[in-house]
FIDREN-883350 format. One record per residue (C-alpha): residue number from 1; residue in one letter; chain; x, y, z. Coordinates in pm, 1 decimal. Layout:
N
R    nr   rest   kette          u          v          w
R   NUM      a       A          X          Y          Z
...
END
This chain:
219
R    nr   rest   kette          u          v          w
R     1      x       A    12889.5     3609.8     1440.6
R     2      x       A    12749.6     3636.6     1782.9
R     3      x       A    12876.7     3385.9     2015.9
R     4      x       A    12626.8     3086.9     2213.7
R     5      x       A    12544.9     3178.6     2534.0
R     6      x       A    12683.2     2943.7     2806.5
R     7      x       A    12293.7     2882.9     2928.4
R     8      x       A    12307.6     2716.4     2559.7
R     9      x       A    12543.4     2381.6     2696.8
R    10      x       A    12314.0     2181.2     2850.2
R    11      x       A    12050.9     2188.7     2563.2
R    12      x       A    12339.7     2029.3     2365.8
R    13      x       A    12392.5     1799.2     2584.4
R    14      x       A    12035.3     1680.4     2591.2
R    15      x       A    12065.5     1623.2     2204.9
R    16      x       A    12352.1     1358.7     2305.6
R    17      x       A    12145.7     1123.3     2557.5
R    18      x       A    11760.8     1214.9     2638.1
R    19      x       A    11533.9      981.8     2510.5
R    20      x       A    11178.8     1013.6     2406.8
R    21      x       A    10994.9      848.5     2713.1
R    22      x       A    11188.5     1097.3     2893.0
R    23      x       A    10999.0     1383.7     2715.3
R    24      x       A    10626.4     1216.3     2732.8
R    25      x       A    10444.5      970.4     2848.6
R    26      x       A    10290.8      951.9     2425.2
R    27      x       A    10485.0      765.4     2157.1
R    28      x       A    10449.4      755.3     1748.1
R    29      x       A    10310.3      419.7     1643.8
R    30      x       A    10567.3      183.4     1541.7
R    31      x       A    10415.7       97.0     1200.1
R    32      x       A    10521.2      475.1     1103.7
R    33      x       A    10102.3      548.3     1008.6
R    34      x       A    10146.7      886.4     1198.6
R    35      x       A    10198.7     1209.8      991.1
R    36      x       A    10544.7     1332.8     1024.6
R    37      x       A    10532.7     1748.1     1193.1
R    38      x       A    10770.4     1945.8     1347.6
R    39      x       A    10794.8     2223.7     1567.7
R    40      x       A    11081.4     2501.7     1658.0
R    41      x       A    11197.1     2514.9     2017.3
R    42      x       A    11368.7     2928.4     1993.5
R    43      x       A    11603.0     2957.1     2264.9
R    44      x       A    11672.0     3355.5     2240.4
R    45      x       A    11905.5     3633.6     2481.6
R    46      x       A    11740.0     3823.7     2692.8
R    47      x       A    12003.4     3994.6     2919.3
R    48      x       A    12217.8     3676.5     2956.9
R    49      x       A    11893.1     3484.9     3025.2
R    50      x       A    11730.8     3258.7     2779.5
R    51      x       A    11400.6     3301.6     2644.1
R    52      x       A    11147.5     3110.9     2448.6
R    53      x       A    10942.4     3162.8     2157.2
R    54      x       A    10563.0     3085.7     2170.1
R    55      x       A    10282.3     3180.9     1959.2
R    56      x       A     9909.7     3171.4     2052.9
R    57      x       A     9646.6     3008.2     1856.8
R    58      x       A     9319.2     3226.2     1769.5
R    59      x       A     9080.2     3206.5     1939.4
R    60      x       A     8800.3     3058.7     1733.9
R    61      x       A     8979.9     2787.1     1572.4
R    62      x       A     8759.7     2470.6     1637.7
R    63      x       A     9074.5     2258.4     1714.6
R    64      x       A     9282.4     2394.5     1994.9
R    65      x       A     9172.8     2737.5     1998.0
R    66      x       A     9406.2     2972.3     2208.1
R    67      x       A     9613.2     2717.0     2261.9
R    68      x       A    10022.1     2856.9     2309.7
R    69      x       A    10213.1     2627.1     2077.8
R    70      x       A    10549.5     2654.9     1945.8
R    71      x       A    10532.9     2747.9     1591.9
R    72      x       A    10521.7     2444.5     1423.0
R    73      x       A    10309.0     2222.2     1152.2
R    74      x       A    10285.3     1908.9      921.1
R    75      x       A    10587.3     1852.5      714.6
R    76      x       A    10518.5     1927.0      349.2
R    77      x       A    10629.1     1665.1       38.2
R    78      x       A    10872.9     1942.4      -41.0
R    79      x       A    11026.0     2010.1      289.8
R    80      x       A    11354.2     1913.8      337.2
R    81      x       A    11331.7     1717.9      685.4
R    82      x       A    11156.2     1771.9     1003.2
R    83      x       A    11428.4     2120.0     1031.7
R    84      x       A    11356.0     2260.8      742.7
R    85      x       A    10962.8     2237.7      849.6
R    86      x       A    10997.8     2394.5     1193.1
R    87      x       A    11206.1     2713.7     1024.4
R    88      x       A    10921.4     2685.1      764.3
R    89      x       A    10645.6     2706.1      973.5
R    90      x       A    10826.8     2962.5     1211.8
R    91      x       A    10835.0     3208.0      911.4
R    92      x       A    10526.2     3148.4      793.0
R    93      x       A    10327.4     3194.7     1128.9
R    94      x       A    10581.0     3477.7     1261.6
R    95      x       A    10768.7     3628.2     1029.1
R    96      x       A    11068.9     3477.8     1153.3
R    97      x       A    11416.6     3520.2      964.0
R    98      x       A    11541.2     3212.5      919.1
R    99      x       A    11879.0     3297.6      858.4
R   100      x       A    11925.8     3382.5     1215.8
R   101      x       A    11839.9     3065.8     1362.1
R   102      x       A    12094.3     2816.0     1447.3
R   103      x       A    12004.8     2464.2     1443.9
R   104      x       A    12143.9     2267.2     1758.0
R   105      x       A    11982.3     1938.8     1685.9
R   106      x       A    11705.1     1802.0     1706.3
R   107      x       A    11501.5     1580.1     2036.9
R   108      x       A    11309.9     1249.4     1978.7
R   109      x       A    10995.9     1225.6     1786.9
R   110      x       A    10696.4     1246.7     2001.7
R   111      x       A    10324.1     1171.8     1953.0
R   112      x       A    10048.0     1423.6     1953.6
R   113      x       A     9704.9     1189.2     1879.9
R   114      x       A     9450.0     1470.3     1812.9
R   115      x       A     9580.9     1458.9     1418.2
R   116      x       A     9775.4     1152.4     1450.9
R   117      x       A    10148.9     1339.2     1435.3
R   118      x       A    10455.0     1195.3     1522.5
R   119      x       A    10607.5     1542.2     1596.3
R   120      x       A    10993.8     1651.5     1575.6
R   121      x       A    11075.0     1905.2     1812.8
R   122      x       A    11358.3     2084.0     1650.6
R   123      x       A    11584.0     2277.9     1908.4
R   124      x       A    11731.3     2610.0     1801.5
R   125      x       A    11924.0     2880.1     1934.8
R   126      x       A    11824.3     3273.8     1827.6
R   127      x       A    12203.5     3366.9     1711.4
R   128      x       A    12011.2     3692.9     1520.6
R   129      x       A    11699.8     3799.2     1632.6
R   130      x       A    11431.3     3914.0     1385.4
R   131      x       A    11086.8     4101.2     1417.1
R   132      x       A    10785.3     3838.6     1490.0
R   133      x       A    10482.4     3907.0     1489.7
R   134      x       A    10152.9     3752.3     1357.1
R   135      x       A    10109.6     3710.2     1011.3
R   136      x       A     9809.0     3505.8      950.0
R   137      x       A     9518.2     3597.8     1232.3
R   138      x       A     9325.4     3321.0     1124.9
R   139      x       A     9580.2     3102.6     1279.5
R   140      x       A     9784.8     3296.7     1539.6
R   141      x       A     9626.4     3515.2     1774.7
R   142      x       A     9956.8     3646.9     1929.1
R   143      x       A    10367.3     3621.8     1945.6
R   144      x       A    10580.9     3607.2     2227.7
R   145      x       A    10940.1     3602.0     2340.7
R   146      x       A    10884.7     3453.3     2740.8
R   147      x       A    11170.3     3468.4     2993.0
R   148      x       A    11275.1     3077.4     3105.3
R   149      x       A    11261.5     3251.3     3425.7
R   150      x       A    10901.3     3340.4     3448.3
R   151      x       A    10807.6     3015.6     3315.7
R   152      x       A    11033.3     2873.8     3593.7
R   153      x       A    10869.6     3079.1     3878.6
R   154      x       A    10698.0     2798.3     4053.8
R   155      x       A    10441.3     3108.4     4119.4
R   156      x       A    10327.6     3062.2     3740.9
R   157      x       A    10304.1     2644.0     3790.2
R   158      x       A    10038.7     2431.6     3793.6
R   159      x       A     9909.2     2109.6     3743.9
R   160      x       A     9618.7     2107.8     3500.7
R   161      x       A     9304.2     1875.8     3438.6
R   162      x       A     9101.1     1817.8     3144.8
R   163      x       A     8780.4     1696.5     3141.1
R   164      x       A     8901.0     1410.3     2973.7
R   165      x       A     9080.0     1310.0     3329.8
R   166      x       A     9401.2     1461.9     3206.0
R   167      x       A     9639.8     1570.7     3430.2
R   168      x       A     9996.1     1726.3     3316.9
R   169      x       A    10193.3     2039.6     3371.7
R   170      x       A    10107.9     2411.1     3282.0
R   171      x       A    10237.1     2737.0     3314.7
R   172      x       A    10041.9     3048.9     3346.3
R   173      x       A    10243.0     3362.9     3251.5
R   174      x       A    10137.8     3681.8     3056.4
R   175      x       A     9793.9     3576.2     3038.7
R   176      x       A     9869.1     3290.0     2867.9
R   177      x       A     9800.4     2953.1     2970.6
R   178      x       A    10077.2     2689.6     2837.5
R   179      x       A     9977.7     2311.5     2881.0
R   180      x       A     9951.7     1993.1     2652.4
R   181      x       A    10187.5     1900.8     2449.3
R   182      x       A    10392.3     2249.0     2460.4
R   183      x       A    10363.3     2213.2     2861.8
R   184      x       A    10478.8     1927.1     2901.1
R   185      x       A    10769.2     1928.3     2720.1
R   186      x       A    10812.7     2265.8     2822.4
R   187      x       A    10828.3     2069.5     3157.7
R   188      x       A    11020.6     1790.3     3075.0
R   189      x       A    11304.4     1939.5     2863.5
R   190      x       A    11390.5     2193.4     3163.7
R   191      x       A    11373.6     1909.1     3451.8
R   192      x       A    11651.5     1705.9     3252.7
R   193      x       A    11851.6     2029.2     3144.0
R   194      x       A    11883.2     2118.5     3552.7
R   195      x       A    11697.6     2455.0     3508.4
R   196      x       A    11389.1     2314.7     3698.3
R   197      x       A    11310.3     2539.8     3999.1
R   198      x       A    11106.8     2313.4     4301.0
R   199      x       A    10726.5     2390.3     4227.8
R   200      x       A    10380.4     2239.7     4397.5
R   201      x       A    10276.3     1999.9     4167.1
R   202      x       A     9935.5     1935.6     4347.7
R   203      x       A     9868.9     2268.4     4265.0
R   204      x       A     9582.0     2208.6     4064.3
R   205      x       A     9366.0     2418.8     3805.5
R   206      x       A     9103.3     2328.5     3561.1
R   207      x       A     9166.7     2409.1     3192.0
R   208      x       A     8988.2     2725.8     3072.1
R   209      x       A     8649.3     2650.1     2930.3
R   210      x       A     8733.4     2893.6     2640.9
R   211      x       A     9044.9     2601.0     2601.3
R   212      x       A     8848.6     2339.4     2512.6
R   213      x       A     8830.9     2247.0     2170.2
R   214      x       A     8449.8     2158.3     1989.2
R   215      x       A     8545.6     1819.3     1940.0
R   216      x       A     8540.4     1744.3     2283.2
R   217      x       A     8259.8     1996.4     2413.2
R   218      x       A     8024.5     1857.6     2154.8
R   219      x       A     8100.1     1486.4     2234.6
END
């Protein structure tokens, strides 16, 4: 069995203290009305550097569309737990082994109100990597397995507004453009880990037009 990386230590250690404000500024409803969903943070080994897995949405979905997301979903009535989701949706939306995944805990629910989830993120490290690739087009326009370091490059970093008056963090690498929910806790997660690299965070840029979802263009 291969052994964890040493870059692996201080994502355990943020399973032992880091609390959910810490991650975002959006919180599940306390009367537990929100849908429970999880998603899979894949930490894989890329030369002795860590790497993430992402996939991105097609484009002509009306919610989200070409969105980067980690793969993810609703929990389903005969999923075991928020884990057994995220390696459930990972397979299903990558062809992702599950096998090879091992589960290093998982971070405080946080809210995502477009569809009213109270979301799981469910931190993994790649111990065996498999194939991915897209299985479903209708849903996932692309796979990818991005260096930490490129999303670190505070060349690739921006701040991004909606029209809504949303501002938050983003990262533009590989022609994809990683904000919301995935951003920020993208964001987040490496600031209180200690892999954050100083970046310009009035560095503004507008989100893609092609980004915005039909339920807020045709408002």
């Amino acid at each position: 069995m291969a052994e964890r990386p040493a870059w692996t230590d201080p994502l355990l250690d943020a399973l032992d203290g880091i609390e959910d404000h810490q991650l975002s500024r959006v919180l599940p409803p306390d009367d537990d009305s929100a849908r429970p969903a999880s998603v899979l943070m894949l930490f894989g080994d890329s030369g002795g550097r860590p790497d993430v897995l992402l996939i991105e949405r097609a484009h002509d979905m009306r919610s989200h569309p070409s969105h980067v997301a980690f793969p993810g979903g609703a929990q389903d009535p005969d999923d075991d737990g928020p884990i057994a989701a995220a390696l459930r949706e990972a397979k299903e939306e990558t062809g992702l082994d599950p096998s090879g995944v091992e589960v290093l805990g998982e971070l405080p629910r946080l809210y995502v109100p477009p569809g009213n989830f109270a979301v799981t993120p469910v931190l993994g490290w790649w111990r065996k990597p498999s194939e991915v690739s897209v299985v479903d087009p209708a849903e996932v326009a692309s796979v990818h397995r991005i260096p930490v370091d490129e999303l670190l490059d505070p060349a690739n970093r921006y701040s991004v507004r909606h029209p809504s008056g949303y501002i938050g963090p983003a990262f533009v690498v590989r022609d994809l453009f990683v904000w919301g929910f995935t951003g920020g806790l993208l964001s987040r997660l490496f600031a209180h880990v200690g892999w954050e690299t100083p970046w310009q965070v009035d560095r503004y840029t507008d989100l893609p037009e092609h980004m915005i979802d039909d339920a807020w263009r045709n408002r």
